[in-house]
BAFI-3210 file (N, C-alpha, C; in Angstrom, 3 decimals, decimal comma, padded with zeros to 6 digits):
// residues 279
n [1|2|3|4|5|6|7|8|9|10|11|12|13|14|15|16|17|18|19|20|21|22|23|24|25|26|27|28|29|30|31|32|33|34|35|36|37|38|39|40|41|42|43|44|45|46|47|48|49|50|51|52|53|54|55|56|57|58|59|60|61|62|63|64|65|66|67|68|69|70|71|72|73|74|75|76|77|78|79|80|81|82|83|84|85|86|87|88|89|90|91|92|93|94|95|96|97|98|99|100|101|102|103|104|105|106|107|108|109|110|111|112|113|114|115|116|117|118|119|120|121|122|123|124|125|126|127|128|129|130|131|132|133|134|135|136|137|138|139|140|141|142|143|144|145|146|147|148|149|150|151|152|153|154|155|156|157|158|159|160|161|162|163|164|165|166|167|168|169|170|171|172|173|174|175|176|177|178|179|180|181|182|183|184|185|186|187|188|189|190|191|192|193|194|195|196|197|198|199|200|201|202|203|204|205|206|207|208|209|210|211|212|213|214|215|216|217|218|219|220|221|222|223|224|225|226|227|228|229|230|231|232|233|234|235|236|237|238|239|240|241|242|243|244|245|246|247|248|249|250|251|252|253|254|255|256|257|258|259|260|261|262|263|264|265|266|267|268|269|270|271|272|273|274|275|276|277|278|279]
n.u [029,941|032,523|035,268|036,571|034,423|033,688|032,341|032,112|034,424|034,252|034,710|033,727|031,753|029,776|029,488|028,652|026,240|023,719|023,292|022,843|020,411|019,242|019,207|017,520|015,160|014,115|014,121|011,893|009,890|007,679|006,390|004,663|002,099|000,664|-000,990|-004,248|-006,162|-004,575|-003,109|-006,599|-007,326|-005,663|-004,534|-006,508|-006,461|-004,119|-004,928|-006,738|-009,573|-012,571|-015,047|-018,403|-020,376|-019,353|-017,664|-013,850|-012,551|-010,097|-006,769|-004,069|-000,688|-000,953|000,010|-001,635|-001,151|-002,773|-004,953|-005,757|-007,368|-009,951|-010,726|-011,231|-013,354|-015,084|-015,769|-016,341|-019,253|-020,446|-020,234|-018,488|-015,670|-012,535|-009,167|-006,258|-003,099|-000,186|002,886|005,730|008,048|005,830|004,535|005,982|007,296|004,234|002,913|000,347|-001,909|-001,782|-002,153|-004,978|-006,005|-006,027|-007,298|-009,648|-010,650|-009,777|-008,275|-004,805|-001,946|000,463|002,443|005,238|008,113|009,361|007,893|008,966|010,526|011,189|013,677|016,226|017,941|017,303|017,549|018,514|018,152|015,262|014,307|015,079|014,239|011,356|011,102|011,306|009,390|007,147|007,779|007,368|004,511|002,999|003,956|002,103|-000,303|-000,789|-000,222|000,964|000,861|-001,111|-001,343|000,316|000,899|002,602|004,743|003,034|002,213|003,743|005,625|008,183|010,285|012,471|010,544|008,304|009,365|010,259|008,155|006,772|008,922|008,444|005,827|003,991|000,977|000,792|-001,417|-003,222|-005,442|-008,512|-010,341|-010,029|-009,502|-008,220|-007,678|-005,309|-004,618|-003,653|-006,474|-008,460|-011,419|-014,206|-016,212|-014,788|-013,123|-015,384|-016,788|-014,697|-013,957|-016,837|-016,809|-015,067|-016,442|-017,176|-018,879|-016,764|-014,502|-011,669|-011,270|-008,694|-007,990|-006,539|-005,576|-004,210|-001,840|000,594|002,250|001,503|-000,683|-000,984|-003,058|-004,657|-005,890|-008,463|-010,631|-010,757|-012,071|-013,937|-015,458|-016,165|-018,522|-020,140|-019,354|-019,381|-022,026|-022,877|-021,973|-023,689|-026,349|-025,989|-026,528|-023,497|-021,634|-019,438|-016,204|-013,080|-009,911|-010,061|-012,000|-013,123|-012,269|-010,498|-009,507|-007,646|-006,048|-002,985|-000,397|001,460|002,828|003,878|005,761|007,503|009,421|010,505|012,932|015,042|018,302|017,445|019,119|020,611|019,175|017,562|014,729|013,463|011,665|011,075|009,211|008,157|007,132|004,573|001,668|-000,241|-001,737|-005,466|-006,686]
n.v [-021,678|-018,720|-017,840|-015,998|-013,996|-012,946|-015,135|-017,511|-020,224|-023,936|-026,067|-023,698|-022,232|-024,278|-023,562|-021,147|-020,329|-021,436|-019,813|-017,841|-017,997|-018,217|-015,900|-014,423|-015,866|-014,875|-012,426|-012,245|-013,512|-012,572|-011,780|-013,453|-012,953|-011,623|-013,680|-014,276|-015,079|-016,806|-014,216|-012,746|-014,936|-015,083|-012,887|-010,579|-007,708|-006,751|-007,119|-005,276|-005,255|-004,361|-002,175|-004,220|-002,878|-001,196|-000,276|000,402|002,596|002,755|003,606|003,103|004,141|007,373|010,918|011,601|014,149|013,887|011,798|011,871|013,959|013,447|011,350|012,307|014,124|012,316|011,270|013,466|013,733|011,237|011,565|010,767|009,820|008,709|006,999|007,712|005,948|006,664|007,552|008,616|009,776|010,851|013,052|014,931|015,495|016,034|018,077|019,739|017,599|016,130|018,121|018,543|016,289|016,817|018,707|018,402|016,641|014,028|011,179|011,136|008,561|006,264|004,898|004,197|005,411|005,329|002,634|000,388|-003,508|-004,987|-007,072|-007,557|-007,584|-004,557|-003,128|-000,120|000,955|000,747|001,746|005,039|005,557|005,329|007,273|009,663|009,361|009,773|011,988|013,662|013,290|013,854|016,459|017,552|016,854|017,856|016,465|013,734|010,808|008,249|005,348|002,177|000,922|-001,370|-001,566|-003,444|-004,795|-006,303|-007,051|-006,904|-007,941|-006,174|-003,813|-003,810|-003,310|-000,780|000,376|000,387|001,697|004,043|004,994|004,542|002,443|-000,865|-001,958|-004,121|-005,187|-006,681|-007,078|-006,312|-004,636|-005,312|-003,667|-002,645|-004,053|-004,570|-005,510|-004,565|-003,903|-001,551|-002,826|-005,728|-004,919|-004,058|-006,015|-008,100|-007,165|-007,208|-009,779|-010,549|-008,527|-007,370|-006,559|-004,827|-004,662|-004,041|-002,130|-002,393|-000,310|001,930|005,495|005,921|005,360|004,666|002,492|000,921|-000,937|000,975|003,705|002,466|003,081|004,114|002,293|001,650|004,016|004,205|002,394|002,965|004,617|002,123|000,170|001,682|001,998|-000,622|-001,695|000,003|-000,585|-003,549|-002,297|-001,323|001,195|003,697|004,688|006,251|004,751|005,331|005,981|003,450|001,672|-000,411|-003,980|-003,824|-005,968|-006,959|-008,004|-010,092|-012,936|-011,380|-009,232|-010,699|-010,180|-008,126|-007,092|-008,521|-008,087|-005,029|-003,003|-000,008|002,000|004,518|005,774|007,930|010,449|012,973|014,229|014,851|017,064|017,499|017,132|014,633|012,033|011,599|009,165]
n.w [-008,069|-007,999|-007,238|-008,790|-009,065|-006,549|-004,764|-002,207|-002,683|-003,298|000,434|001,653|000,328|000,898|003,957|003,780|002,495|004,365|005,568|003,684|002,697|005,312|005,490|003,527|003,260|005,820|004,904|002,827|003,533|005,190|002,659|001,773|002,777|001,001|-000,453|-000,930|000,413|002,857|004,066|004,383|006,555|008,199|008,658|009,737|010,317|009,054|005,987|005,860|006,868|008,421|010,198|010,324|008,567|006,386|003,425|002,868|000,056|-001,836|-003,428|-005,594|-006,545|-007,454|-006,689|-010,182|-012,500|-015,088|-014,722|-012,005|-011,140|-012,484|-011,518|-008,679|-009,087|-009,847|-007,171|-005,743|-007,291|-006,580|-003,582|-001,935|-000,089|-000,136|000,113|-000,563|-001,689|-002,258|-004,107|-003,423|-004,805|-006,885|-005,520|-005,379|-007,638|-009,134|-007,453|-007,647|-008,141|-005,357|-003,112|-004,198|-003,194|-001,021|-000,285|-001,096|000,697|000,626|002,153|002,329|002,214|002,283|-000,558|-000,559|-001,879|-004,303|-007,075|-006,540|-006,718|-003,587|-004,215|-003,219|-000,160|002,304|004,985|005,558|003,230|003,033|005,530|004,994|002,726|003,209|004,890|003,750|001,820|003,785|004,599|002,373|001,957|004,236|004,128|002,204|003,172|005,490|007,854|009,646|007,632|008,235|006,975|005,448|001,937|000,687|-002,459|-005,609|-003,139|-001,836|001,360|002,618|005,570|005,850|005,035|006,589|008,987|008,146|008,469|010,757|012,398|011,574|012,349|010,980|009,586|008,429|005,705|002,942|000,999|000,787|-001,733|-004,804|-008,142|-010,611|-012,278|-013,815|-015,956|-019,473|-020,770|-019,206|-018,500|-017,639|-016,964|-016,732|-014,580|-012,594|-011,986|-011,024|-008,551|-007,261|-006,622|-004,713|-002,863|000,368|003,286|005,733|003,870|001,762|-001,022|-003,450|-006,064|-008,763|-009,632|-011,694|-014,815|-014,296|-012,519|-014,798|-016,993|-020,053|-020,216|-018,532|-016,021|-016,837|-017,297|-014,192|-013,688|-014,798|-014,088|-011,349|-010,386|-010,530|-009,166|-005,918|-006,014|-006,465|-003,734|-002,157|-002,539|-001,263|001,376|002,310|003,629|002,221|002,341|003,412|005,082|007,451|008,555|009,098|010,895|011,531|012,080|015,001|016,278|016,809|014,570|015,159|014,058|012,165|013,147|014,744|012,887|012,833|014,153|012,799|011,045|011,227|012,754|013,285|012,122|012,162|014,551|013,969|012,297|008,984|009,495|011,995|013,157|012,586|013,302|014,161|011,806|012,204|014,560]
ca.u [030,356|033,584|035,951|037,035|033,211|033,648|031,695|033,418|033,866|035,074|033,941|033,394|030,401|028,848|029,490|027,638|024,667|022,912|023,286|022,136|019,131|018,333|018,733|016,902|013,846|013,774|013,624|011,381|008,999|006,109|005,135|003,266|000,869|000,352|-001,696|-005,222|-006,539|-003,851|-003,878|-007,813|-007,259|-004,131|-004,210|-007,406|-005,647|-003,402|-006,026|-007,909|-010,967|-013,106|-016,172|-018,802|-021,408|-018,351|-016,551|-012,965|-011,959|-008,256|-006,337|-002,755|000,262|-000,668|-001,082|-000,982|-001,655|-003,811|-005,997|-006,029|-008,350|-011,111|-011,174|-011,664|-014,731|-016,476|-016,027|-017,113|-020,630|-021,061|-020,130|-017,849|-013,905|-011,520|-007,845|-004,830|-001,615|000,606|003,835|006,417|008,535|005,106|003,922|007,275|006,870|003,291|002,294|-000,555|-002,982|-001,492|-002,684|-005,915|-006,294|-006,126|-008,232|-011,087|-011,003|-009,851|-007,256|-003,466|-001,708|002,171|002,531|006,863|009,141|008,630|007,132|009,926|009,962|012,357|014,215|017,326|017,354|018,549|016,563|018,809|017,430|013,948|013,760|015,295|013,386|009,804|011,262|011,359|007,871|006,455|007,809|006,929|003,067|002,939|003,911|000,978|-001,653|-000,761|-000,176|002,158|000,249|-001,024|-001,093|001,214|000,908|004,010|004,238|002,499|001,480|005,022|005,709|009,159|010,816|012,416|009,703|007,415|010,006|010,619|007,037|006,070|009,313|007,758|004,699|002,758|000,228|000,645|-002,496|-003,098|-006,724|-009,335|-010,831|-009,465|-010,531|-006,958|-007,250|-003,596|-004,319|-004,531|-007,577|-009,069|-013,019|-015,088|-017,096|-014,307|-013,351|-016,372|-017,147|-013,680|-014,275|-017,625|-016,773|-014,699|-017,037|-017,900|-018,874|-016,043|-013,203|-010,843|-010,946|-007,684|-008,017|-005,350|-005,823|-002,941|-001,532|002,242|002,706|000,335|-001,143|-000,920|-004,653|-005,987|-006,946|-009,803|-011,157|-011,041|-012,455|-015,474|-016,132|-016,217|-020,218|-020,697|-018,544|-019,814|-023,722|-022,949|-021,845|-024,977|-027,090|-025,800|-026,334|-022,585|-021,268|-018,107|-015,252|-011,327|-009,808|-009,637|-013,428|-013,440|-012,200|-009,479|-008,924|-006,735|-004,987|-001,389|000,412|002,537|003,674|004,965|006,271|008,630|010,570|011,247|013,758|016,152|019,098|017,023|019,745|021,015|018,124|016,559|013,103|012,679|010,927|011,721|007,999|007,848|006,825|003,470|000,486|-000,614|-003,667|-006,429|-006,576]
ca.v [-020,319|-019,073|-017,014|-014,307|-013,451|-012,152|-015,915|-018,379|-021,882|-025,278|-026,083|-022,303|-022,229|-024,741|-022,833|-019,949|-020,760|-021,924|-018,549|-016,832|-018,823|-018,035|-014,660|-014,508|-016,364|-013,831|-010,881|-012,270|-014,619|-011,606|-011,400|-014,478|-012,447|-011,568|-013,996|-013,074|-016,112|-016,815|-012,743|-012,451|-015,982|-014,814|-011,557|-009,488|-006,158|-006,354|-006,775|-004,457|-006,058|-003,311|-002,657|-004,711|-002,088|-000,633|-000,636|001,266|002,812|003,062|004,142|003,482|004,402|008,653|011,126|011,690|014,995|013,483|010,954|011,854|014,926|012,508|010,506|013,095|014,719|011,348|010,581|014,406|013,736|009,837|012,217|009,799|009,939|007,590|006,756|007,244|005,705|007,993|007,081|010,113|010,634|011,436|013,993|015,537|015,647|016,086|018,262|020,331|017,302|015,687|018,696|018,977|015,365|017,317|019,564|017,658|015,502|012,843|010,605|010,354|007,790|006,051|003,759|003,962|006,032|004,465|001,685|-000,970|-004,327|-004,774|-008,497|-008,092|-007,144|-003,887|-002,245|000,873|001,700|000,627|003,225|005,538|006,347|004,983|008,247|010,046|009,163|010,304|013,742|014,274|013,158|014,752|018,045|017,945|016,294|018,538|016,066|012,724|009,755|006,737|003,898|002,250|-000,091|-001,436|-001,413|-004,902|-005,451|-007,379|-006,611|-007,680|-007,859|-004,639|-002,528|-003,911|-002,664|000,728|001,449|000,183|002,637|005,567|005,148|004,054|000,612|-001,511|-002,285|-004,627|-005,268|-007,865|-007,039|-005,813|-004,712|-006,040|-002,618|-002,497|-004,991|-003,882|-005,993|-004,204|-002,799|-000,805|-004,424|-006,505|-004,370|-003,640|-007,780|-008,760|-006,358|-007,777|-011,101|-010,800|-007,943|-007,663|-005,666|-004,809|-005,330|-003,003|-002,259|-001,769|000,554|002,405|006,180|006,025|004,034|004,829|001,038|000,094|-000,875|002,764|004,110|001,515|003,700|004,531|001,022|001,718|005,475|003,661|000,967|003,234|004,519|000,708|000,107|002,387|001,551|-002,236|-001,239|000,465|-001,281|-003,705|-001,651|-000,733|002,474|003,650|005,901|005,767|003,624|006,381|005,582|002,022|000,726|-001,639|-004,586|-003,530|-007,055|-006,936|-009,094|-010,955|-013,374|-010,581|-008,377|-011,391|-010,223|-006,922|-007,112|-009,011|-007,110|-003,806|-002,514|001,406|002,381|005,514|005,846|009,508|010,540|014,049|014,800|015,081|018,146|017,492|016,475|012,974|011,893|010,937|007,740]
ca.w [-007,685|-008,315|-006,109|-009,119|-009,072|-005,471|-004,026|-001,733|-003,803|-002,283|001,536|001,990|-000,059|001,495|004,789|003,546|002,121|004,443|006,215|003,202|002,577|006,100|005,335|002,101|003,898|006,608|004,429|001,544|004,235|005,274|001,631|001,738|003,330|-001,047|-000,723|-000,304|001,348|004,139|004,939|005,506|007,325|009,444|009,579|009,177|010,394|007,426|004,852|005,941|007,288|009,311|010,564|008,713|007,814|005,671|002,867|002,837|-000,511|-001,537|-005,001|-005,390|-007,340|-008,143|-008,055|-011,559|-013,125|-016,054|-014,429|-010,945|-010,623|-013,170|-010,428|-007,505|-009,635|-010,156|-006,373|-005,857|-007,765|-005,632|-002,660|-001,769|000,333|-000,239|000,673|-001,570|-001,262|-003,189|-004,247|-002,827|-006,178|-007,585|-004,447|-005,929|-008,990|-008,885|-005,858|-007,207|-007,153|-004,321|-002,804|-004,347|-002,830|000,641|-000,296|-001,107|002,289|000,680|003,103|001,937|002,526|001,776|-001,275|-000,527|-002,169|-005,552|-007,137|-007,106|-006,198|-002,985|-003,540|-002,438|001,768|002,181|005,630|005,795|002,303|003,142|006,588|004,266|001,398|003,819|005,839|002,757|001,443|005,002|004,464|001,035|002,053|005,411|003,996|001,253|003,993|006,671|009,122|009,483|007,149|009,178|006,558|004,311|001,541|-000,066|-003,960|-005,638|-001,938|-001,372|002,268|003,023|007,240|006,142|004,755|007,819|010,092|008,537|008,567|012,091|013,015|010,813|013,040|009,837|010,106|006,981|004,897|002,000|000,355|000,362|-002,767|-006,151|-009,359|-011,882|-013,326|-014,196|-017,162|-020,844|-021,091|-018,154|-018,889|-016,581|-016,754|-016,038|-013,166|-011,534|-011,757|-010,052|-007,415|-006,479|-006,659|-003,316|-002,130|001,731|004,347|006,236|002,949|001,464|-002,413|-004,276|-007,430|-009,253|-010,157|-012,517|-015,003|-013,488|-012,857|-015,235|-019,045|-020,639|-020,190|-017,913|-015,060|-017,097|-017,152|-012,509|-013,394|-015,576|-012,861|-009,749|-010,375|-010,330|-007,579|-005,421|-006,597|-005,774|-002,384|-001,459|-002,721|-000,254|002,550|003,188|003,596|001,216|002,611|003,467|005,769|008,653|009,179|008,381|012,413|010,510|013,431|016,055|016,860|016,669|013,708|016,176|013,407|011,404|013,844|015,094|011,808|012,401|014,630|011,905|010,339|011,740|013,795|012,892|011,451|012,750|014,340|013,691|010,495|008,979|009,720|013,237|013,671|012,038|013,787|013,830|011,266|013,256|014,754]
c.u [031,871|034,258|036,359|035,694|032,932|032,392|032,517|033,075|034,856|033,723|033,245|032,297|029,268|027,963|028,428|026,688|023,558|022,225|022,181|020,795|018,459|018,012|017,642|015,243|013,218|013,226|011,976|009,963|007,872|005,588|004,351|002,446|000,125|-000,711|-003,388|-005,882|-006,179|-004,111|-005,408|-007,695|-007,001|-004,433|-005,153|-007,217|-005,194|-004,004|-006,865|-009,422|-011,191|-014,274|-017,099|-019,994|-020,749|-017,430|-015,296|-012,540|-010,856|-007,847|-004,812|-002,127|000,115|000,488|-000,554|-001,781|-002,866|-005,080|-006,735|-007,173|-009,664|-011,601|-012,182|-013,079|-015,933|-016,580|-016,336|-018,847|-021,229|-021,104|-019,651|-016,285|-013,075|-010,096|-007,118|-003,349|-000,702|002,112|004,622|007,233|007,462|004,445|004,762|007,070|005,613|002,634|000,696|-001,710|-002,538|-001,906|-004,142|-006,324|-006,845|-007,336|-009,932|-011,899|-010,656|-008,236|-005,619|-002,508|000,056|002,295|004,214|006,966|008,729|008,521|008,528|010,061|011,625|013,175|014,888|016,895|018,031|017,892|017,355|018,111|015,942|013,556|014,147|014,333|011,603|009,919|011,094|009,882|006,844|006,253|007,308|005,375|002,208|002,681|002,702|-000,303|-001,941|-000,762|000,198|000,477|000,337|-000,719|000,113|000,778|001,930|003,354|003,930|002,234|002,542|005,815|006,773|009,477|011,274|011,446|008,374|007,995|010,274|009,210|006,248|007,093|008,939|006,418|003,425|002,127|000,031|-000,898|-002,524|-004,696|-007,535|-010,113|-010,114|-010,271|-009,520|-007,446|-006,208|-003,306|-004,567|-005,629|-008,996|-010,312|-013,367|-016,042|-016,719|-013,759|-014,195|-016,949|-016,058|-013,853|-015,284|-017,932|-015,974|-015,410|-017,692|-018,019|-018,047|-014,141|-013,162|-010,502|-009,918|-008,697|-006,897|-006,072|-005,396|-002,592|000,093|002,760|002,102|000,202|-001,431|-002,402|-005,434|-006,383|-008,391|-010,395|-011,763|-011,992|-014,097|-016,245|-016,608|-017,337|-020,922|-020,534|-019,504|-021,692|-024,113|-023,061|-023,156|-026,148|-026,886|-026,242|-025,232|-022,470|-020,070|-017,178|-013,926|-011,639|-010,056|-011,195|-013,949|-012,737|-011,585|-009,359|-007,734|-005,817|-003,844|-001,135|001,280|003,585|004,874|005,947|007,833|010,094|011,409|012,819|015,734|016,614|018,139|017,951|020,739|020,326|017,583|015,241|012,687|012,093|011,230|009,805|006,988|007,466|005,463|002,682|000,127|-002,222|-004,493|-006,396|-008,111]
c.v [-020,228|-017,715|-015,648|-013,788|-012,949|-013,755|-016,452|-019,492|-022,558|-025,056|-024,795|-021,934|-022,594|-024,510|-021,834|-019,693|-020,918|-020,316|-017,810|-017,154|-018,540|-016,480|-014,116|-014,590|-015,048|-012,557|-011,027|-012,755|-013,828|-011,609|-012,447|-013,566|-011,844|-011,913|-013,942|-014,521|-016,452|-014,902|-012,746|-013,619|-015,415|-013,758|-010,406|-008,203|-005,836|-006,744|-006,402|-004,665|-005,253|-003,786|-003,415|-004,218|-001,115|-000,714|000,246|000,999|003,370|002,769|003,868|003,899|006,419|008,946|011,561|013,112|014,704|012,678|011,353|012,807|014,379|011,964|011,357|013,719|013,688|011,236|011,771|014,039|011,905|010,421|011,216|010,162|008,779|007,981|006,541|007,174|006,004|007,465|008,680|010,647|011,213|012,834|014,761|016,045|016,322|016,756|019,426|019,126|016,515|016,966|019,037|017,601|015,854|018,166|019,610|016,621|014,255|012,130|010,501|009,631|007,197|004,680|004,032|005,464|006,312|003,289|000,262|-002,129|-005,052|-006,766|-008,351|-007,149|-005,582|-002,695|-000,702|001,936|001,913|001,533|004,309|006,452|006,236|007,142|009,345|010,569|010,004|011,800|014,213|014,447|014,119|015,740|018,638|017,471|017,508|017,886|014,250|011,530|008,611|005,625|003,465|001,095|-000,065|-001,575|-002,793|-005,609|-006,313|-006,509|-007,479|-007,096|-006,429|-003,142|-002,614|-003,330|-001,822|001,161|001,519|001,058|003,972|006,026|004,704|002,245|000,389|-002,080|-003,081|-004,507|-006,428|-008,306|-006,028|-005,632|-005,292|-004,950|-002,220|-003,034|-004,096|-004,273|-005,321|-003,257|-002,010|-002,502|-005,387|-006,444|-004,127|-005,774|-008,618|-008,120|-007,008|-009,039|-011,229|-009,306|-007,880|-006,882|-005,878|-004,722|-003,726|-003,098|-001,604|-001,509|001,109|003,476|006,868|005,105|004,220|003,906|000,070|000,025|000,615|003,006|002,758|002,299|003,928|003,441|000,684|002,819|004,826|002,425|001,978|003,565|003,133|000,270|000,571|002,342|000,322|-002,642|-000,628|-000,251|-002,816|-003,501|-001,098|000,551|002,525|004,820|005,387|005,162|004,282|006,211|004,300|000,751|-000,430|-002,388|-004,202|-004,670|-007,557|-008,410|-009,603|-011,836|-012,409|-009,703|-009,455|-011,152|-009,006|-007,048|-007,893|-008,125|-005,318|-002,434|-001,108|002,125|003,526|005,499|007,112|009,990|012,280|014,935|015,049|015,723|018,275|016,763|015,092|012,986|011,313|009,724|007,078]
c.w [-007,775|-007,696|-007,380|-009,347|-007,632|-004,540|-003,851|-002,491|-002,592|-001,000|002,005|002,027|000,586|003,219|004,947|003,158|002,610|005,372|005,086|002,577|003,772|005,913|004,539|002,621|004,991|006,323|003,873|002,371|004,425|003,865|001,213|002,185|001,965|-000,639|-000,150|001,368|002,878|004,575|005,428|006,592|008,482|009,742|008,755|009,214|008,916|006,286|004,756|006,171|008,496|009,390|009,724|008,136|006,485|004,911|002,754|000,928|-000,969|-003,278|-004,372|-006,859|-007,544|-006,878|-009,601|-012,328|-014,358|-015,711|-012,959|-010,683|-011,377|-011,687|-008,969|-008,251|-009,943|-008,585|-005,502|-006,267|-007,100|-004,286|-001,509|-001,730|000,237|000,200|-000,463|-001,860|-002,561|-003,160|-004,126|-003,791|-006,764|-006,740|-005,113|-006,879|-009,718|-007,751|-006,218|-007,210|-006,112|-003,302|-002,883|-003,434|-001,570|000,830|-000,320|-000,307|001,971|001,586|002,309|002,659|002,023|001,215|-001,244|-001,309|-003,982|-006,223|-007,789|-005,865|-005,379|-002,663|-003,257|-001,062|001,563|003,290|005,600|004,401|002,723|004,236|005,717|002,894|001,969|004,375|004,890|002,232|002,759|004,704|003,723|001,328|003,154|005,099|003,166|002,075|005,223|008,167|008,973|009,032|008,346|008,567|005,618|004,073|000,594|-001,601|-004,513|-004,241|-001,232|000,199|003,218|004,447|007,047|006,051|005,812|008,971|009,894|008,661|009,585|012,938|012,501|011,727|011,543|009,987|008,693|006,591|003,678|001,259|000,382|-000,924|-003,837|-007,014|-010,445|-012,645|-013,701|-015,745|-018,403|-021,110|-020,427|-018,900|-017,610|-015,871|-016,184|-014,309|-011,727|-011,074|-010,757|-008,971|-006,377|-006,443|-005,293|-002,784|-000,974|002,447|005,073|005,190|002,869|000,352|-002,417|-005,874|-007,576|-009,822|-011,196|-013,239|-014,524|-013,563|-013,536|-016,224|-019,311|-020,355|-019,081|-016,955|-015,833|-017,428|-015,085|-012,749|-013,786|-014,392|-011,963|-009,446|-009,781|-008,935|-006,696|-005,307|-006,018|-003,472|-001,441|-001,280|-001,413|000,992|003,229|002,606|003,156|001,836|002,791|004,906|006,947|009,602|009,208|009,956|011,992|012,169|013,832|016,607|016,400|015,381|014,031|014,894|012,663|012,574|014,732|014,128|011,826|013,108|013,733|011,064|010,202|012,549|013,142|012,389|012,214|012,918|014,040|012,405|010,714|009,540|011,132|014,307|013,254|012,527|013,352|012,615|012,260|013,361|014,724]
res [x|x|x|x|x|x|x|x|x|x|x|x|x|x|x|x|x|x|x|x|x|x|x|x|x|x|x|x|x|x|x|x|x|x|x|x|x|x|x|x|x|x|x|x|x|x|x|x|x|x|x|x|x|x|x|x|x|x|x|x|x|x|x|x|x|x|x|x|x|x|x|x|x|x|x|x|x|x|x|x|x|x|x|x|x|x|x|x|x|x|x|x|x|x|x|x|x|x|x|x|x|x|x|x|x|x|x|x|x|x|x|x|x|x|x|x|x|x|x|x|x|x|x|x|x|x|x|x|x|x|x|x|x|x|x|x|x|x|x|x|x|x|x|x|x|x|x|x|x|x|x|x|x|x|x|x|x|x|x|x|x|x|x|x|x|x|x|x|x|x|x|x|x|x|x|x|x|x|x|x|x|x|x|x|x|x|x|x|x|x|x|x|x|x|x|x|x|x|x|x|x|x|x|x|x|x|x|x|x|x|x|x|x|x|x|x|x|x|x|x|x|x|x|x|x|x|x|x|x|x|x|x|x|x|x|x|x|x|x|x|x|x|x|x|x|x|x|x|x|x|x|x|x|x|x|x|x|x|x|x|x|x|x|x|x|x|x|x|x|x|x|x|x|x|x|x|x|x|x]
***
């Protein structure tokens, strides 16, 4: 490291490092919870593990004017609600179906701001644009969003602490379909899905390709008959998370994090004048 690059060099360095390694760790350390294994392990709240006659369905990244209302008309004719965590530049951008979303009962929800991936620390941004996302969703739901899932599921100390001061309860997934891929079928989808399929889990899908292989939503849109078919067949029942009794027992490990480099941050959200979603 070298001091006209704005780092300390000599003993200095070695001074500082160890600091920012602790820092680094602190921020970056909740997104182990990625992984699927340790989360259902550790922490069934945050991967969505509900009642177990039930499966919760959940869409992220729209909405998206082209794909998104496909979706709502197939899950119209299964007669079937789901949960969709909406990214708030696109509510923007996008507000007549982010509205139609409302319209059709189905749950919205807060995928951030937008879909970027937060390594360096930076919580004043992260309450910031979470506070942001609230409003944008709020105003098209008609009433302040309960969940949030961060973008690729990476759920760093700050974006756990702006969204437990937003009043929002973080969510992740137990089951997937890897519809994001270019390779992605209706076949391959609907097969990864029910390969961690359970009563009580929480499918990720994507109703968009936004962060995704150009056209793959329609590789999730072609599965979801199946989906949804597999599920019954079963015996569980398919809806958003709002009916799905997600465990209630505090994430103690994580929640030890918020409190790091948290401090100026506002708890008020601009949406505070808007009725709570049901609990």
């Amino acid at each position: 490291m070298r001091e006209e690059f704005g780092f300390p060099a000599g003993p200095a360095a070695y001074a500082v490092a160890p600091v920012l390694v602790t820092a680094a760790l602190a921020h970056i350390g909740p997104a182990a919870t990625w992984l699927p294994k340790l989360r259902r392990r550790r922490f069934p709240g945050l991967a969505g593990q509900g009642r177990p006659g039930h499966v919760a369905l959940t869409f992220d990244d729209g909405p998206d004017p082209a794909s998104t209302p496909r979706f709502l008309d197939v899950l119209d004719g299964l007669g079937v609600r789901a949960t969709f965590f909406v990214l708030g530049e696109n509510v923007v951008r996008h507000p007549e179906p982010a509205l139609e979303l409302a319209r059709r009962g189905h749950e919205l929800a807060v995928h951030g701001w937008a879909h970027d991936r937060p390594w360096l620390p930076s919580p004043a941004r992260d309450a910031r644009e979470l506070r942001r996302a609230v409003h944008a969703v709020g105003e098209v739901a008609g009433c302040v969003p309960r969940w949030y899932r961060p973008p690729y599921g990476i759920l760093t100390s700050g974006r756990w602490a702006a969204a437990r001061r937003a009043g929002l309860r973080p969510v992740l997934w137990t089951a997937w379909g890897k519809d994001w891929r270019p390779d992605a079928t209706p076949a391959s989808v609907r097969a990864t899905v029910a390969a961690d399929l359970c009563g009580g889990g929480t499918v990720l899908l994507h109703d968009t390709d936004h962060a995704s292989a150009p056209g793959s939503w329609r590789a999730a849109l072609g599965a979801l008959p199946g989906i949804v078919r597999d599920c019954r067949e079963a015996g569980l029942a398919v809806g958003p998370l709002s009916e799905h009794e997600v465990n209630g027992a505090e994430e103690r490990g994580l929640d030890r994090a918020e409190g790091a480099g948290q401090r100026g941050t506002s708890d008020a959200t601009p949406s505070d004048t808007l009725p709570r979603a049901s609990r």
